[in-house]
mmCIF file of the N, C-alpha and C atoms, coordinates in Angstrom:
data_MODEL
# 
_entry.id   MODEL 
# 
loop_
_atom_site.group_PDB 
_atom_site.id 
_atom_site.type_symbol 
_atom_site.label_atom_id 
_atom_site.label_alt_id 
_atom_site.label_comp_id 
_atom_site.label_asym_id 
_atom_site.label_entity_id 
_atom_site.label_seq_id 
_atom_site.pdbx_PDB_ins_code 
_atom_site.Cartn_x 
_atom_site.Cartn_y 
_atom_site.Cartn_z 
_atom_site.occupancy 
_atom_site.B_iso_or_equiv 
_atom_site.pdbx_formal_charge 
_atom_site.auth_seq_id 
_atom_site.auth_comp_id 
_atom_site.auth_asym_id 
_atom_site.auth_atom_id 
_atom_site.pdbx_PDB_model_num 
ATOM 1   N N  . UNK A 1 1  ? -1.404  11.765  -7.930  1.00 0.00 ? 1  UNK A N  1 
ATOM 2   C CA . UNK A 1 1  ? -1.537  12.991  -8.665  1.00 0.00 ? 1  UNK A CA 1 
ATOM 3   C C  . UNK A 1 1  ? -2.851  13.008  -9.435  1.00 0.00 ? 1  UNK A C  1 
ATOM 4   N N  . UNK A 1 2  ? -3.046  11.688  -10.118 1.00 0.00 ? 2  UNK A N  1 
ATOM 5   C CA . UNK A 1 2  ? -4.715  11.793  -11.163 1.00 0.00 ? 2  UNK A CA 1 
ATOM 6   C C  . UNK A 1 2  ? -5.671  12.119  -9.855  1.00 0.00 ? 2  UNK A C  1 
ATOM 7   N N  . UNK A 1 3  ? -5.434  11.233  -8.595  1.00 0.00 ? 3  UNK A N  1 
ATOM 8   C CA . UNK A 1 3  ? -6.671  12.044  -7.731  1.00 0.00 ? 3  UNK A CA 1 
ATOM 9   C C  . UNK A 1 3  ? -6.958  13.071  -7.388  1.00 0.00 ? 3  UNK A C  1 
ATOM 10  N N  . UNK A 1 4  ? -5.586  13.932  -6.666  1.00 0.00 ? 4  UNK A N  1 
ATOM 11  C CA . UNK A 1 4  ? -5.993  15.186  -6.438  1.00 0.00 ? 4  UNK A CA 1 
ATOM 12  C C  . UNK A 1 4  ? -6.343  15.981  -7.884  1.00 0.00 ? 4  UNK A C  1 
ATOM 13  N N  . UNK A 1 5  ? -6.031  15.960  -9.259  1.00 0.00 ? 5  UNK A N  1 
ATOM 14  C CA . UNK A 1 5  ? -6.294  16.540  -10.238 1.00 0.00 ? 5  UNK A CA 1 
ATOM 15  C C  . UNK A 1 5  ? -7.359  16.060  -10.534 1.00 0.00 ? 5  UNK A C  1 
ATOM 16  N N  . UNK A 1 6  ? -8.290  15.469  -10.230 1.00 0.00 ? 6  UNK A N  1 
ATOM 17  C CA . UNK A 1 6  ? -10.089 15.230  -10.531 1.00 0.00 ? 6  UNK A CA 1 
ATOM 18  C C  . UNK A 1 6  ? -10.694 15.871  -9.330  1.00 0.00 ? 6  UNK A C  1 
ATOM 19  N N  . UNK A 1 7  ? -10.066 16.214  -8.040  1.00 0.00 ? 7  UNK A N  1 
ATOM 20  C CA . UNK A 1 7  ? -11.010 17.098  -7.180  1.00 0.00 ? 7  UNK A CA 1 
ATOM 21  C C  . UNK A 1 7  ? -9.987  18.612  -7.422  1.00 0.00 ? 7  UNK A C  1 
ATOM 22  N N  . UNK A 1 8  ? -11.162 19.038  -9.059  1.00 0.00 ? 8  UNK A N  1 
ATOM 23  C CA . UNK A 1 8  ? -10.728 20.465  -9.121  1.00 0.00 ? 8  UNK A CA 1 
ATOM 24  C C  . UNK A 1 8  ? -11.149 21.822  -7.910  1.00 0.00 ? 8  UNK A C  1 
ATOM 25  N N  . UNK A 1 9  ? -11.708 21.577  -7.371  1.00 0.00 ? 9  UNK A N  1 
ATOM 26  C CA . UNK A 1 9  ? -11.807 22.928  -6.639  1.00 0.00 ? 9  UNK A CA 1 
ATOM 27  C C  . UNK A 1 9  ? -11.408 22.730  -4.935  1.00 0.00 ? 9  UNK A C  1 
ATOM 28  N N  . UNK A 1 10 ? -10.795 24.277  -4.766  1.00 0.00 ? 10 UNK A N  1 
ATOM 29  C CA . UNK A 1 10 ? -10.068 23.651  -3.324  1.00 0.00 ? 10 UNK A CA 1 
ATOM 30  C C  . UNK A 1 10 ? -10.918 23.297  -2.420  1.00 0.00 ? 10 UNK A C  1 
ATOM 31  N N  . UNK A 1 11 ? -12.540 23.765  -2.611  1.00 0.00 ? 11 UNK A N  1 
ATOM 32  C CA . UNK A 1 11 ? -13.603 23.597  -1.505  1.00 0.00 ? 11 UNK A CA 1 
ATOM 33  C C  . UNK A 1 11 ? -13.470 21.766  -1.584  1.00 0.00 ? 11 UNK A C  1 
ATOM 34  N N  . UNK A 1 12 ? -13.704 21.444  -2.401  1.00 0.00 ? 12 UNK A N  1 
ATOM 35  C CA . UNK A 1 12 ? -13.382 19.743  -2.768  1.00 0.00 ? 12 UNK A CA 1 
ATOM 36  C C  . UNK A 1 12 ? -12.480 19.389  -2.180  1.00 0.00 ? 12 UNK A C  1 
ATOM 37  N N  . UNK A 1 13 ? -11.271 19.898  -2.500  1.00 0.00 ? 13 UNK A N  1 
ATOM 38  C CA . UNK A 1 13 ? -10.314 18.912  -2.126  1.00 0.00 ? 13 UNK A CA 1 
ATOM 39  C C  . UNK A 1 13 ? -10.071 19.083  -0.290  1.00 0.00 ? 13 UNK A C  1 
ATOM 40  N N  . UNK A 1 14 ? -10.832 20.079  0.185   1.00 0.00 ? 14 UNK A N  1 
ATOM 41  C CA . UNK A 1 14 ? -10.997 20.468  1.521   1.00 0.00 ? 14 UNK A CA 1 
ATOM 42  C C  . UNK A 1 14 ? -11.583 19.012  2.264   1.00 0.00 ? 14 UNK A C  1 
ATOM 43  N N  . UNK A 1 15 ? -12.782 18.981  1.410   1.00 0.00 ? 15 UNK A N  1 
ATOM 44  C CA . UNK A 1 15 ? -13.679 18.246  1.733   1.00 0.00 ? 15 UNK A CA 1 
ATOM 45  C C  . UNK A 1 15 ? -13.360 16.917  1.802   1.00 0.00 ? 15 UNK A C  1 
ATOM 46  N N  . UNK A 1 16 ? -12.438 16.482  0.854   1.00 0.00 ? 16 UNK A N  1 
ATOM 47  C CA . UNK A 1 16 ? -12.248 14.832  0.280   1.00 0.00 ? 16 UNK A CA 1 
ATOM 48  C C  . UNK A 1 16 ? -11.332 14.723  1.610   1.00 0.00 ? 16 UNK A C  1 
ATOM 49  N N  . UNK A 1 17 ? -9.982  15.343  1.699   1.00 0.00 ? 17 UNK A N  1 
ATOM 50  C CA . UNK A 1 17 ? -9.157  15.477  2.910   1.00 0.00 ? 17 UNK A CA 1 
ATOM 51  C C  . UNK A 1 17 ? -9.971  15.249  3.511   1.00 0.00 ? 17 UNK A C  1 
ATOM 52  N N  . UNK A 1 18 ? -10.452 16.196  4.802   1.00 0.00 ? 18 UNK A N  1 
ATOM 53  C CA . UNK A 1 18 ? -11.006 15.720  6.105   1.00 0.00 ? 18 UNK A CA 1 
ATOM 54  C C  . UNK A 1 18 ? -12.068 14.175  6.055   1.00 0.00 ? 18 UNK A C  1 
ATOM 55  N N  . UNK A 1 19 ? -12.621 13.427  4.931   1.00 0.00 ? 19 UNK A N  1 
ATOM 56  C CA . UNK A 1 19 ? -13.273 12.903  4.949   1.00 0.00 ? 19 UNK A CA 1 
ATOM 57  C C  . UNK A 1 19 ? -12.120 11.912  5.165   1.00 0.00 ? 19 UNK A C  1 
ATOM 58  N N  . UNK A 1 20 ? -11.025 11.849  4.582   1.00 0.00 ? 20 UNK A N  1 
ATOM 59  C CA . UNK A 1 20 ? -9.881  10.684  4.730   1.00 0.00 ? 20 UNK A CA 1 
ATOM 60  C C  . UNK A 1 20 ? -9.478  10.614  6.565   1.00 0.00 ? 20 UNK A C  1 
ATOM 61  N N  . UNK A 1 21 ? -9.798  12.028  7.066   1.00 0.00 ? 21 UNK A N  1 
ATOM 62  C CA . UNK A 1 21 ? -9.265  11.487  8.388   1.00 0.00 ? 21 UNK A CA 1 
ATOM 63  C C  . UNK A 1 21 ? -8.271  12.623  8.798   1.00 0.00 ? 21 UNK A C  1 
ATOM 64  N N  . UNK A 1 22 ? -7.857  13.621  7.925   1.00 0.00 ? 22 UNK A N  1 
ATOM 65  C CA . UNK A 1 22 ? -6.553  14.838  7.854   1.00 0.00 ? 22 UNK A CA 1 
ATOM 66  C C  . UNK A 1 22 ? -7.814  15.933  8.911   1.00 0.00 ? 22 UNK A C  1 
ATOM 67  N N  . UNK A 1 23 ? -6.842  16.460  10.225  1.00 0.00 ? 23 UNK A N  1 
ATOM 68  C CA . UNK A 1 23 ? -7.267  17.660  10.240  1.00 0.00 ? 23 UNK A CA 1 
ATOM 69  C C  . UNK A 1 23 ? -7.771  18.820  9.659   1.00 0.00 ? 23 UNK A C  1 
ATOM 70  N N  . UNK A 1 24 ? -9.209  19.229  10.292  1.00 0.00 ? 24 UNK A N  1 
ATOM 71  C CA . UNK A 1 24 ? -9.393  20.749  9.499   1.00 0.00 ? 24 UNK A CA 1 
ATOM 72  C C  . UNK A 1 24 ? -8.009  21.644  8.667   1.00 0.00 ? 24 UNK A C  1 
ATOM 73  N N  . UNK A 1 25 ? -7.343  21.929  9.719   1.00 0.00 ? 25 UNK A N  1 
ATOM 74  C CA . UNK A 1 25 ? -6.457  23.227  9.231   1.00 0.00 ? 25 UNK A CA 1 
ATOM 75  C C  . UNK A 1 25 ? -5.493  22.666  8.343   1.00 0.00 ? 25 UNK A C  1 
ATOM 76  N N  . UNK A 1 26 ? -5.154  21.046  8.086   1.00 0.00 ? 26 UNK A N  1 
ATOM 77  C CA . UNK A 1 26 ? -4.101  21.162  7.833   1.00 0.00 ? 26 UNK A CA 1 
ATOM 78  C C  . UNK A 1 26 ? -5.050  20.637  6.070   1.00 0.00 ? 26 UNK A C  1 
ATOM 79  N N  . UNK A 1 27 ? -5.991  20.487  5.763   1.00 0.00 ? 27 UNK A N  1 
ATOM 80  C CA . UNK A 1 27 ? -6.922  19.935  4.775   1.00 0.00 ? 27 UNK A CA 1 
ATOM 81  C C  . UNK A 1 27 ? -7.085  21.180  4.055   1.00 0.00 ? 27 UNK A C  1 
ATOM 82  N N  . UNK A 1 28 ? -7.475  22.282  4.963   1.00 0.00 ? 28 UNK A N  1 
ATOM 83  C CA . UNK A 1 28 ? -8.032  23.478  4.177   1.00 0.00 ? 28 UNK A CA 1 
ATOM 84  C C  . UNK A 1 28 ? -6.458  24.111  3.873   1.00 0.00 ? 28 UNK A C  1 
ATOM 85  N N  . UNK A 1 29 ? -5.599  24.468  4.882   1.00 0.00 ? 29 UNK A N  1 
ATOM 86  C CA . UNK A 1 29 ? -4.092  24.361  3.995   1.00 0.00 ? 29 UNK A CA 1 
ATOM 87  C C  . UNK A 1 29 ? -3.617  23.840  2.701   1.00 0.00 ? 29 UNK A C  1 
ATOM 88  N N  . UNK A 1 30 ? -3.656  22.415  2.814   1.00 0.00 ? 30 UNK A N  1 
ATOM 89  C CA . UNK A 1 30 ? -3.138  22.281  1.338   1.00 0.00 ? 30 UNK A CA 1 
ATOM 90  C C  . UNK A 1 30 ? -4.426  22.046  0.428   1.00 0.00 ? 30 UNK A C  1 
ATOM 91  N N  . UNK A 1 31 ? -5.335  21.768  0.723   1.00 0.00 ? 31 UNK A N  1 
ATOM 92  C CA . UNK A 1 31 ? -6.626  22.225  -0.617  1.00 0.00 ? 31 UNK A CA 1 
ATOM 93  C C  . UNK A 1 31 ? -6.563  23.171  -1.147  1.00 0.00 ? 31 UNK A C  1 
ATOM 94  N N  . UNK A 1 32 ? -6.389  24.358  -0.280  1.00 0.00 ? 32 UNK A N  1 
ATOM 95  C CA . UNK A 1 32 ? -6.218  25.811  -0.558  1.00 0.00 ? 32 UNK A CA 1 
ATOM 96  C C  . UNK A 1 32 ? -4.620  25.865  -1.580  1.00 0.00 ? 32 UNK A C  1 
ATOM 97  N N  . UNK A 1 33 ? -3.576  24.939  -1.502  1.00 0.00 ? 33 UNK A N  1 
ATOM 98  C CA . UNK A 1 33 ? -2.386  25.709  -2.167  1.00 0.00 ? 33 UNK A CA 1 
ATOM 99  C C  . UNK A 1 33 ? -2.364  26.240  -3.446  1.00 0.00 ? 33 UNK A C  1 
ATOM 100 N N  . UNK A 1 34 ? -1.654  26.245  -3.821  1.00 0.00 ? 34 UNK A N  1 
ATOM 101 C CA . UNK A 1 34 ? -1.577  26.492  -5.511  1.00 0.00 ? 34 UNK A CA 1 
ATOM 102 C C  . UNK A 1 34 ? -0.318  26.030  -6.450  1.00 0.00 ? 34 UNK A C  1 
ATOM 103 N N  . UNK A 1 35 ? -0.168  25.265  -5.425  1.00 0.00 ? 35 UNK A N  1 
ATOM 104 C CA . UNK A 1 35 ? 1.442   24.134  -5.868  1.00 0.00 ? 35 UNK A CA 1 
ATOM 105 C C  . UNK A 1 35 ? 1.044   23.193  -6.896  1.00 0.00 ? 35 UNK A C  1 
ATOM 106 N N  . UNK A 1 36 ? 1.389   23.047  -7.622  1.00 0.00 ? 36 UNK A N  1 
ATOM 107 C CA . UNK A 1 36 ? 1.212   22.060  -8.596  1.00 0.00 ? 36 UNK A CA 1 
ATOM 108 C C  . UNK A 1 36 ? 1.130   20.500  -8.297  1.00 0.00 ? 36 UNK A C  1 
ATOM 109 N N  . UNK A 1 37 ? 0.004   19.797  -9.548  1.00 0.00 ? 37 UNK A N  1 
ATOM 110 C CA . UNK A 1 37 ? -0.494  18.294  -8.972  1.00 0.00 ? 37 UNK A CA 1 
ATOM 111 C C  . UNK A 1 37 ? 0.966   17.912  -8.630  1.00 0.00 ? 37 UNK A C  1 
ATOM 112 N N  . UNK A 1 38 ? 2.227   18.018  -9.554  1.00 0.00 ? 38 UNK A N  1 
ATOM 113 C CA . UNK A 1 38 ? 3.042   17.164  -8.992  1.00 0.00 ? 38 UNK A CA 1 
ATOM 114 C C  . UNK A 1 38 ? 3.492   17.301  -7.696  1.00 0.00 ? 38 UNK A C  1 
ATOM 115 N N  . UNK A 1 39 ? 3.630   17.853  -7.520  1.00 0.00 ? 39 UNK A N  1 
ATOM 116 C CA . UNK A 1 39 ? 4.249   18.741  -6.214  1.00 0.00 ? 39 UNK A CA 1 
ATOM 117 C C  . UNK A 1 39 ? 3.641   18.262  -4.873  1.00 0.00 ? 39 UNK A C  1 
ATOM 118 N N  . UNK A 1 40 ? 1.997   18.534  -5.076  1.00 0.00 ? 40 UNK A N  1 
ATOM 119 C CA . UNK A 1 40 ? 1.267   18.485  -4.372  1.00 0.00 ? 40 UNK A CA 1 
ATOM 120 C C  . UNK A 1 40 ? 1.251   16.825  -3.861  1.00 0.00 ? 40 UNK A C  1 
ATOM 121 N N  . UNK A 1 41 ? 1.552   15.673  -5.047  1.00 0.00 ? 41 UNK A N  1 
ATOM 122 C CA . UNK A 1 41 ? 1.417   14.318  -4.748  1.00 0.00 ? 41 UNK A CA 1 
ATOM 123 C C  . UNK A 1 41 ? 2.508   13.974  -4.117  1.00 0.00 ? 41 UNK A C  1 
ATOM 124 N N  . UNK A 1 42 ? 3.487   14.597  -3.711  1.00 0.00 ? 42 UNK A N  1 
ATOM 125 C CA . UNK A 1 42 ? 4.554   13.733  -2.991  1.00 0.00 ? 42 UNK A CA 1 
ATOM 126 C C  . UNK A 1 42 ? 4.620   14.642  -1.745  1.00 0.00 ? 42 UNK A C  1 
ATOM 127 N N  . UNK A 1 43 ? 3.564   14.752  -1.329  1.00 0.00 ? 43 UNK A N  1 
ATOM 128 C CA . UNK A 1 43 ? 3.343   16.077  -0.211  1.00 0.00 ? 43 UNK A CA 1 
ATOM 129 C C  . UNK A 1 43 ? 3.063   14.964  1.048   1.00 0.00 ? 43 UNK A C  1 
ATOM 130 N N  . UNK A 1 44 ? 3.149   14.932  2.233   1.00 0.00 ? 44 UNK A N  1 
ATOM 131 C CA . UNK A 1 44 ? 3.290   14.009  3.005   1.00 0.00 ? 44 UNK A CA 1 
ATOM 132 C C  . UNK A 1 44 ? 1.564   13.865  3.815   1.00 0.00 ? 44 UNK A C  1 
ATOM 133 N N  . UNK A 1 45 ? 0.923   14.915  3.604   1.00 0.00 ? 45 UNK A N  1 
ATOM 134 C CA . UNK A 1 45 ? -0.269  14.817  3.720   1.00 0.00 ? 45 UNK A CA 1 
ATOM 135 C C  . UNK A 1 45 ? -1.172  13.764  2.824   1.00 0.00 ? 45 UNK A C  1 
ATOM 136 N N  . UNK A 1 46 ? -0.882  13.898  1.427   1.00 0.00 ? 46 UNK A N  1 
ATOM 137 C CA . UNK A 1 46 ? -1.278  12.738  0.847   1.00 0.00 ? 46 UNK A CA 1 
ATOM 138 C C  . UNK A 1 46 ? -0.412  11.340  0.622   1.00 0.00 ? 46 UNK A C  1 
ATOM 139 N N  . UNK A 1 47 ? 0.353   11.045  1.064   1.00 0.00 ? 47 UNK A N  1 
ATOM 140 C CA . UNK A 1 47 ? 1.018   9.700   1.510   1.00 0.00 ? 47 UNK A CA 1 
ATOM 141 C C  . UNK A 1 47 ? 0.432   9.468   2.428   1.00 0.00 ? 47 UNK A C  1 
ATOM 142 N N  . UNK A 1 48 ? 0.298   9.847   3.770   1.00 0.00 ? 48 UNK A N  1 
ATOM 143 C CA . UNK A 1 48 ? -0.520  9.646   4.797   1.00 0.00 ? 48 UNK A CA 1 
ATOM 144 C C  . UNK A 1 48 ? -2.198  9.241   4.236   1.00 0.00 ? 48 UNK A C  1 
ATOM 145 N N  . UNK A 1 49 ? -2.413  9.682   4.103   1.00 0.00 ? 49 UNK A N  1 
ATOM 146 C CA . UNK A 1 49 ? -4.241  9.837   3.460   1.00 0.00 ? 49 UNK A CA 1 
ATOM 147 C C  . UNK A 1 49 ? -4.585  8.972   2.588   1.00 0.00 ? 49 UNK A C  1 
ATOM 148 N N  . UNK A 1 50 ? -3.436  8.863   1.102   1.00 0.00 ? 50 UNK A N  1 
ATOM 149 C CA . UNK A 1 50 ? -4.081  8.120   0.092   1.00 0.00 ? 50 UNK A CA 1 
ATOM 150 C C  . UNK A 1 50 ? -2.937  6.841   0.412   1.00 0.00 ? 50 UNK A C  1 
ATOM 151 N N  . UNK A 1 51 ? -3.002  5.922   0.702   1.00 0.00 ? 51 UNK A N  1 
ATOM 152 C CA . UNK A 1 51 ? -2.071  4.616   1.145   1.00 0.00 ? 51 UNK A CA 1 
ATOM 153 C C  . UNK A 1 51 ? -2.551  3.553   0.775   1.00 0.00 ? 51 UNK A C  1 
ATOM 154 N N  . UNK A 1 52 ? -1.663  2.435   0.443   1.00 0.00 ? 52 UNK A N  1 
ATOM 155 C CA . UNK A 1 52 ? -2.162  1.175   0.087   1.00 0.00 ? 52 UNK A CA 1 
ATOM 156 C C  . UNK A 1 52 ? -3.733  1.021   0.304   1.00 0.00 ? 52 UNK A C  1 
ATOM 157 N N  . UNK A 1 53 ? -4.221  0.688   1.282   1.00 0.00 ? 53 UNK A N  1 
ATOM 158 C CA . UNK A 1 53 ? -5.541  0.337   1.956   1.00 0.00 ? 53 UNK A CA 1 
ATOM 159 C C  . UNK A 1 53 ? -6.728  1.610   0.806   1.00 0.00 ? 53 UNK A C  1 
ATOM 160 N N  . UNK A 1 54 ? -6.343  2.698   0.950   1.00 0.00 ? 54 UNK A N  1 
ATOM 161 C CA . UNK A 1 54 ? -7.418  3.526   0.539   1.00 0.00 ? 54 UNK A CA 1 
ATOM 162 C C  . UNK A 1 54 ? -7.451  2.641   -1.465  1.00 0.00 ? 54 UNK A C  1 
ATOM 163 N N  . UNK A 1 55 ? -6.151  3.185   -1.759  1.00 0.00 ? 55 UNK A N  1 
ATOM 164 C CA . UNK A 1 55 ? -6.117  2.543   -3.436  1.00 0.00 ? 55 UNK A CA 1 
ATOM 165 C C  . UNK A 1 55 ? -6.845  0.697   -3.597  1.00 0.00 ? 55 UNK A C  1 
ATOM 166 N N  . UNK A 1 56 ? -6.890  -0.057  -2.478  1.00 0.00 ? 56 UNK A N  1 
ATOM 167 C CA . UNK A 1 56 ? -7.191  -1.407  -2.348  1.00 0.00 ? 56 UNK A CA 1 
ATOM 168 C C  . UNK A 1 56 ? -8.528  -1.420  -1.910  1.00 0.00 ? 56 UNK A C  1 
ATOM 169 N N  . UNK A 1 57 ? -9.051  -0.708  -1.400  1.00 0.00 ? 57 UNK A N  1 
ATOM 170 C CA . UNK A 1 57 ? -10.712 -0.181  -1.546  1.00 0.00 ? 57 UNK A CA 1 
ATOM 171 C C  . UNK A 1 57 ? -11.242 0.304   -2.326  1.00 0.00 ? 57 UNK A C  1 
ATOM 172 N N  . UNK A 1 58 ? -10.537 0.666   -3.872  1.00 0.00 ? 58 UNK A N  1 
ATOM 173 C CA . UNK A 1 58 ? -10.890 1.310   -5.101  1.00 0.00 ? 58 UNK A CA 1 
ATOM 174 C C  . UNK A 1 58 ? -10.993 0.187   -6.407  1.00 0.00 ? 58 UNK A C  1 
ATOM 175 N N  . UNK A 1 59 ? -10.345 -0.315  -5.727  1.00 0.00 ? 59 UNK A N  1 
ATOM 176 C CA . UNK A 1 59 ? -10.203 -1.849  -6.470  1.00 0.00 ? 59 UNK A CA 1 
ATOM 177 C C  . UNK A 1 59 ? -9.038  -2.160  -7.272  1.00 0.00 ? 59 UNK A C  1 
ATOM 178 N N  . UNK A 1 60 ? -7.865  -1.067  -6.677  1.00 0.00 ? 60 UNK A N  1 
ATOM 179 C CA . UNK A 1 60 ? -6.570  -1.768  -7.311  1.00 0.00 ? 60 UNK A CA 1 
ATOM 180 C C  . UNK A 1 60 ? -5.947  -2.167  -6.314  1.00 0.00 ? 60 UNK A C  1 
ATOM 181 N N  . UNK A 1 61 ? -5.359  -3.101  -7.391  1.00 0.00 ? 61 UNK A N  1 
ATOM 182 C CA . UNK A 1 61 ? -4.459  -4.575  -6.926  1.00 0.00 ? 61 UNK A CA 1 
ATOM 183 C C  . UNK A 1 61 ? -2.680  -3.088  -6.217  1.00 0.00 ? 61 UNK A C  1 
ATOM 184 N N  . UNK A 1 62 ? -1.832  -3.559  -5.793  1.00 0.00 ? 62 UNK A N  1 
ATOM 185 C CA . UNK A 1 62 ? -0.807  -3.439  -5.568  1.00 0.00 ? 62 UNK A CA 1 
ATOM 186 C C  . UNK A 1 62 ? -0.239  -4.184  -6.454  1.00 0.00 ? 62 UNK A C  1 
ATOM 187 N N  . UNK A 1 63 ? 1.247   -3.797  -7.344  1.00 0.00 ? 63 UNK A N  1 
ATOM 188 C CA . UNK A 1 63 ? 1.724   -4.479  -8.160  1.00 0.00 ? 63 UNK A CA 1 
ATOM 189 C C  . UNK A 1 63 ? 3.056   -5.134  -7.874  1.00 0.00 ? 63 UNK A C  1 
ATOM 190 N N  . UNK A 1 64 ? 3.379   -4.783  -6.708  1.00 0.00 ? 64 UNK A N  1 
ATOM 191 C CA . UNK A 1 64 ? 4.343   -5.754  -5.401  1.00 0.00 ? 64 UNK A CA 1 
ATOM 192 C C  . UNK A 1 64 ? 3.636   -7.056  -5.132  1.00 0.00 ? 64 UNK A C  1 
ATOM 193 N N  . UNK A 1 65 ? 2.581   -7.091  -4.711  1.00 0.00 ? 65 UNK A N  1 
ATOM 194 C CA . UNK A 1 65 ? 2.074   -7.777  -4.795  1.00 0.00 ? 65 UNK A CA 1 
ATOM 195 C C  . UNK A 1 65 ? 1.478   -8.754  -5.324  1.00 0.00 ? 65 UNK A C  1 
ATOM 196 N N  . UNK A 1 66 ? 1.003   -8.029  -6.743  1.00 0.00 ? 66 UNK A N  1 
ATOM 197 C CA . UNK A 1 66 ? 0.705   -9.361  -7.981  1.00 0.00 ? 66 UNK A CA 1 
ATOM 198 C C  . UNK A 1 66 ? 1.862   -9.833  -8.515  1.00 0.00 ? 66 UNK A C  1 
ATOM 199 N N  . UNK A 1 67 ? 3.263   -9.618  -7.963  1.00 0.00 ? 67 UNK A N  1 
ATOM 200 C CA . UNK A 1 67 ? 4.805   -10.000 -8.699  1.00 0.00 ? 67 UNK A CA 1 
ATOM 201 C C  . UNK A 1 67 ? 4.843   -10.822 -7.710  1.00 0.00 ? 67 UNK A C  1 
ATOM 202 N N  . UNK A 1 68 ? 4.553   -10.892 -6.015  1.00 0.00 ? 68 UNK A N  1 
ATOM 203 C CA . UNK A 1 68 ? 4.730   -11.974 -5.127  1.00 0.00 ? 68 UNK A CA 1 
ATOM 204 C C  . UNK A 1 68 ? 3.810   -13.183 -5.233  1.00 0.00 ? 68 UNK A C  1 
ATOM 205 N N  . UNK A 1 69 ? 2.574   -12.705 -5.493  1.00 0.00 ? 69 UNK A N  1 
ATOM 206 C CA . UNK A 1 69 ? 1.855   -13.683 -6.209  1.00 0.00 ? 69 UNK A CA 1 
ATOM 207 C C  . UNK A 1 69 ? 2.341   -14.676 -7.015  1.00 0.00 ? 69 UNK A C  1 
ATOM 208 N N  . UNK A 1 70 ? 2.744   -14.100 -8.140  1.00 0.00 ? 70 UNK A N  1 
ATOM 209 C CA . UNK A 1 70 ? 3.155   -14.863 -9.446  1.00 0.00 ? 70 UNK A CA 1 
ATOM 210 C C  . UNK A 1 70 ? 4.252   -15.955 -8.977  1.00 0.00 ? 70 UNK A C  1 
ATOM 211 N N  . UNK A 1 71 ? 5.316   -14.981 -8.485  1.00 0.00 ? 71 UNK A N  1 
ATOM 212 C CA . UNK A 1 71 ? 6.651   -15.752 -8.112  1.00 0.00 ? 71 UNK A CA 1 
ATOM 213 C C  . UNK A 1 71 ? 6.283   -16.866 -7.479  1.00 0.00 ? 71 UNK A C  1 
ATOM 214 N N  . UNK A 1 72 ? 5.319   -17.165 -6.179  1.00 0.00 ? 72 UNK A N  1 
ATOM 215 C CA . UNK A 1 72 ? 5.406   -18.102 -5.637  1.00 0.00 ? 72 UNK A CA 1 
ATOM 216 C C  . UNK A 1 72 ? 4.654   -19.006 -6.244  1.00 0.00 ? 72 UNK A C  1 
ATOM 217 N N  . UNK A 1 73 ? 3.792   -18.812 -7.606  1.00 0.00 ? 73 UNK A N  1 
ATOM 218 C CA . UNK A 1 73 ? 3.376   -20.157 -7.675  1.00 0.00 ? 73 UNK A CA 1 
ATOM 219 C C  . UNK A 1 73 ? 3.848   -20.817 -8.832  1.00 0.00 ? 73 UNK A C  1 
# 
């Protein structure tokens, strides 16, 4: 939700979409909505798009992960 609510304008969030890999129509679709951040974050377009790997290229940790960490040592 904080991501799509920092790309304020739908031309942006058009843009950020297709750069993740989402089809034209279906990018300019929901860039274009007017559904609310919450709404919009449990939208299956951005589960697809923003996923472990993208957040782990930003430089956060997974916190499943730093608990499997811990446990095993």
């Amino acid at each position: 939700m904080c991501e799509w609510k920092q790309w304020k304008k739908p031309k942006t969030r058009a843009r950020k979409l297709i750069g993740l890999g989402v089809p034209d129509y279906k990018a300019y679709e929901w860039g274009n909505s007017r559904k609310k951040y919450w709404r919009i974050a449990c939208s299956p377009i951005l589960h697809k798009t923003l996923d472990n790997s993208y957040w782990s290229q930003r430089g956060l940790r997974s916190l499943y992960n730093r608990y499997e960490f811990l446990r095993q040592s």
